[in-house]
C-alpha positions in Angstrom: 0.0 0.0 0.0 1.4 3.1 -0.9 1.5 5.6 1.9 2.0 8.6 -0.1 -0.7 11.5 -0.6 -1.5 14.5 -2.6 -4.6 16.9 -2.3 -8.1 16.2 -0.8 -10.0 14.4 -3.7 -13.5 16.0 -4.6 -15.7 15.2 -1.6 -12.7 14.1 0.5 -13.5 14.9 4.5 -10.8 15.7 6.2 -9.7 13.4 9.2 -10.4 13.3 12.8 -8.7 12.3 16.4 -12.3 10.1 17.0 -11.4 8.5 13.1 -7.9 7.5 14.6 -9.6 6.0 17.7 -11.9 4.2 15.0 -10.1 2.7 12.5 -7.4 1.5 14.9 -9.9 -0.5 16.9 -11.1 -2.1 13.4 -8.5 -4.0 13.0 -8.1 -7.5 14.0 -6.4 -8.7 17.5 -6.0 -4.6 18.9 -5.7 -3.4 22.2 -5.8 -0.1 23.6 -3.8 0.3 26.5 -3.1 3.2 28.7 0.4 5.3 29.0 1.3 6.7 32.1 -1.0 9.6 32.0 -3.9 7.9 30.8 -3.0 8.5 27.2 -4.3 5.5 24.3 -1.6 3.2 22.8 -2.9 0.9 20.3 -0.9 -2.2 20.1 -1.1 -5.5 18.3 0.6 -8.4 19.7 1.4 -6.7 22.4 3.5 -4.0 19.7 2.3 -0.6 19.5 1.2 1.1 16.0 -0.7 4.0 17.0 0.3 6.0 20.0 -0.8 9.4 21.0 1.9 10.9 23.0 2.0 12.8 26.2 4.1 16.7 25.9 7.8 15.8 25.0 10.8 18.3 24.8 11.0 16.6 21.4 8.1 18.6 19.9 7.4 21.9 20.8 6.2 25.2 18.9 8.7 27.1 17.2 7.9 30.4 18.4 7.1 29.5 21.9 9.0 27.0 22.6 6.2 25.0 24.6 5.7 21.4 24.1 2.7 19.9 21.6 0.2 18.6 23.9 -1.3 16.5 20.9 0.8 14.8 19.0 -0.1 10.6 17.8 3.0 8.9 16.3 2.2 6.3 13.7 4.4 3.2 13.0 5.8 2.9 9.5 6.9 -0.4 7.0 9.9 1.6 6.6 12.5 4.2 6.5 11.5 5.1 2.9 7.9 4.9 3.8 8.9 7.3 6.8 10.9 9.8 4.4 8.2 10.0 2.0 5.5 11.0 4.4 7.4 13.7 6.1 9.4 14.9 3.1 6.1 15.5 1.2 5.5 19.1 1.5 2.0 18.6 1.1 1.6 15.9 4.4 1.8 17.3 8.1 3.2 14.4 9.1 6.7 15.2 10.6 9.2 13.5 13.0 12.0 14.9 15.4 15.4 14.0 16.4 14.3 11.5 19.2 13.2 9.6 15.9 15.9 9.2 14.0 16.3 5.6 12.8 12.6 4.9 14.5 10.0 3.4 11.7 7.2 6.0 12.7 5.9 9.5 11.8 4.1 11.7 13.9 1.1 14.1 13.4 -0.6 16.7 15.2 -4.0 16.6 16.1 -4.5 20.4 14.9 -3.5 19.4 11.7 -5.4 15.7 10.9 -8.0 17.4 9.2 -5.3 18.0 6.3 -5.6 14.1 5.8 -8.7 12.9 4.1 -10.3 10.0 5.9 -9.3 7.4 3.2 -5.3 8.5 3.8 -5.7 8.1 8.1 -7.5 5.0 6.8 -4.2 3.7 4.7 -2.2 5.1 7.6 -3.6 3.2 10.3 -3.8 0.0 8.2 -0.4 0.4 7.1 0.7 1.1 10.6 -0.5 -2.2 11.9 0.9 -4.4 8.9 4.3 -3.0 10.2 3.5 -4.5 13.5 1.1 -7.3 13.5 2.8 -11.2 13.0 3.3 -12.3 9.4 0.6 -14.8 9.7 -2.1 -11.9 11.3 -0.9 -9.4 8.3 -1.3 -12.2 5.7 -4.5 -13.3 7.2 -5.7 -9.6 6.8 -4.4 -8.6 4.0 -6.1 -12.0 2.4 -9.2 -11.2 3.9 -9.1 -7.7 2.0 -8.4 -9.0 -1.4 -4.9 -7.5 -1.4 -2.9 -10.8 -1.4 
């Protein structure tokens, strides 16, 4: 699946944090845990894919310096899969220096809405084929007429 987007197509809705909170829990064997403060963590087999992070020093505003209080971190397939979501100029996905050499991108909440819902859909999905068994991903991935 090929994680890389242009515009909003005609009709395209821009995405939401309860769409995240959605599509994660569709797919198969999920759990959401809880972080330390009570933030979601959606894991398969035990392995996280979708993560909604608590205020790090990693990822603050520019101009004030104070740390993003809503920022989710999505697992990627790979490095090239990492480089061309945040290299795109037209994706708000980014990453910091606490990621280098981590498979994942991260997004802010204020800025999901610049993702259609079919592109968080293809996030998400591809986000927990980086992390679910071989046998789960195949199983899915059969089931969805992909393989």
């Amino acid at each position: 699946m090929d994680s890389r987007r242009g515009g909003h197509g005609l009709g395209a809705r821009g995405a939401e944090v309860a769409d995240v909170h959605a599509l994660a829990t569709a797919m198969p064997h999920v759990t959401c845990v809880r972080g330390s403060a009570g933030n979601p963590v959606y894991q398969v087999g035990g392995k996280s894919f979708v993560f909604f992070r608590t205020p790090r020093p990693d990822a603050t505003d520019p101009r004030t310096g104070e740390r993003y209080d809503d920022v989710i971190m999505f697992w990627v397939e790979s490095e090239a899969d990492k480089q061309a979501l945040v290299d795109d100029p037209d994706t708000p996905f980014f990453t910091t220096a606490h990621f280098e050499g981590h498979p994942s991108v991260l997004i802010r909440t204020a800025r999901l809405a610049e993702v259609s819902y079919d592109e968080l859909t293809e996030i998400v999905q591809n986000a927990w084929l980086s992390r679910a068994s071989a046998r789960r991903a195949a199983q899915w991935l059969a089931s969805q007429g992909l393989r």
